[in-house]
N, C-alpha and C positions, 0 to 999 in steps of 0.2 A: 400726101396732103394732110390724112389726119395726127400725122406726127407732130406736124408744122401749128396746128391749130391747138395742138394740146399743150405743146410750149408754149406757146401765146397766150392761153389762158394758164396756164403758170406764172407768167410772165406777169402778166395784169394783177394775180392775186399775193403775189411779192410787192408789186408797187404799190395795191393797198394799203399791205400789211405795213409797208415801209413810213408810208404818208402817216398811218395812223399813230404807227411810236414816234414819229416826230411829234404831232400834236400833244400827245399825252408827255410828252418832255418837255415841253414846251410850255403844257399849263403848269405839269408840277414845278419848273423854274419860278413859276408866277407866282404860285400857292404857297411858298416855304413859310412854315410856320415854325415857332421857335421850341426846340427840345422841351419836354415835360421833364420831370424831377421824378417820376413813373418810369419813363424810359431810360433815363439816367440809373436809375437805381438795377433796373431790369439787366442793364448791357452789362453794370458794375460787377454782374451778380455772376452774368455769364463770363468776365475777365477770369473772374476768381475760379471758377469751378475751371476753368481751359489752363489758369497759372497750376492748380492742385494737380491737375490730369498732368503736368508738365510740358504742357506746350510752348509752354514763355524760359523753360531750359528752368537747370535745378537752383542756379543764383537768387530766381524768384520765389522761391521755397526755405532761402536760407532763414529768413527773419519775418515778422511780422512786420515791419516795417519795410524790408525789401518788396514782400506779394505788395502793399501797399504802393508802391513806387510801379511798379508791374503792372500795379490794377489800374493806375492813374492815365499810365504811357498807353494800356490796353483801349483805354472808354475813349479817349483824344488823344493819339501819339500829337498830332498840331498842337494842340494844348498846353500838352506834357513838356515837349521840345520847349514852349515860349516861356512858361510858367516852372518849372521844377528839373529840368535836364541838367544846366549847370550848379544846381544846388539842390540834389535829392534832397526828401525828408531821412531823420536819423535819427536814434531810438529815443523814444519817449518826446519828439519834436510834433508842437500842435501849433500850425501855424495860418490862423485866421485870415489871415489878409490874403495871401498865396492860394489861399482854398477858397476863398472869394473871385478871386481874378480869374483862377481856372474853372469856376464856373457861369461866371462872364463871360470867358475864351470859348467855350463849349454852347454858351446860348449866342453869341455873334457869330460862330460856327456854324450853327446848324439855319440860319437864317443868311447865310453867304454873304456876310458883312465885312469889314473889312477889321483886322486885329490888330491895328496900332493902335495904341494909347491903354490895351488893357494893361501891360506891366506897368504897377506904380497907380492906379485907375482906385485903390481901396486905398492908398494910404491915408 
């Protein structure tokens, strides 16, 4: 019998536990707030140092403008995909509008918005 009761109160503090990460997912769905440019900068910083360490393979290391392309796919691969996949940047290319859009793409990101209309959104 007291096997039986000591499951059950296992039992009961699983269901808890469970009830309670639903709520707490539940608020933070509610609560999205939109990325800082702090946080941005912070994840960019950690891309770089994971591309150097070689985690992103040695192609990302070729150029300064490759880790750049690396760094971008690293902080929003969704982003990167919409904004820069089929036309990386290429040496000495500074391209405003593109750097615009993907961090539009990354603030409607982080706020679970929906990313139509950003390509083409800064011309």
């Amino acid at each position: 019998m007291g096997f039986l009761k000591q499951h059950k109160n296992y039992m009961v503090l699983i269901t808890w536990a469970l009830v309670f990460l639903f709520c707490s997912i539940n608020v933070s769905a509610k609560s999205r707030r939109p990325i800082s440019e702090y946080e941005i900068r912070e994840t960019k910083n950690q891309c770089y140092t994971d591309i150097e360490s070689g985690l992103w393979g040695q192609h990302c290391k070729f150029s300064k403008i490759a880790k750049e392309n690396c760094a971008l796919n690293c902080l929003s691969p969704t982003c990167y995909q919409l904004i820069y996949e089929s036309d990386p940047l290429e040496e000495g290319e500074k391209d405003y509008t593109r750097s615009q859009e993907y961090k539009y793409c990354m603030h409607r990101v982080s706020l679970g918005e929906s990313l139509d209309g950003i390509r083409g959104a800064f011309e």
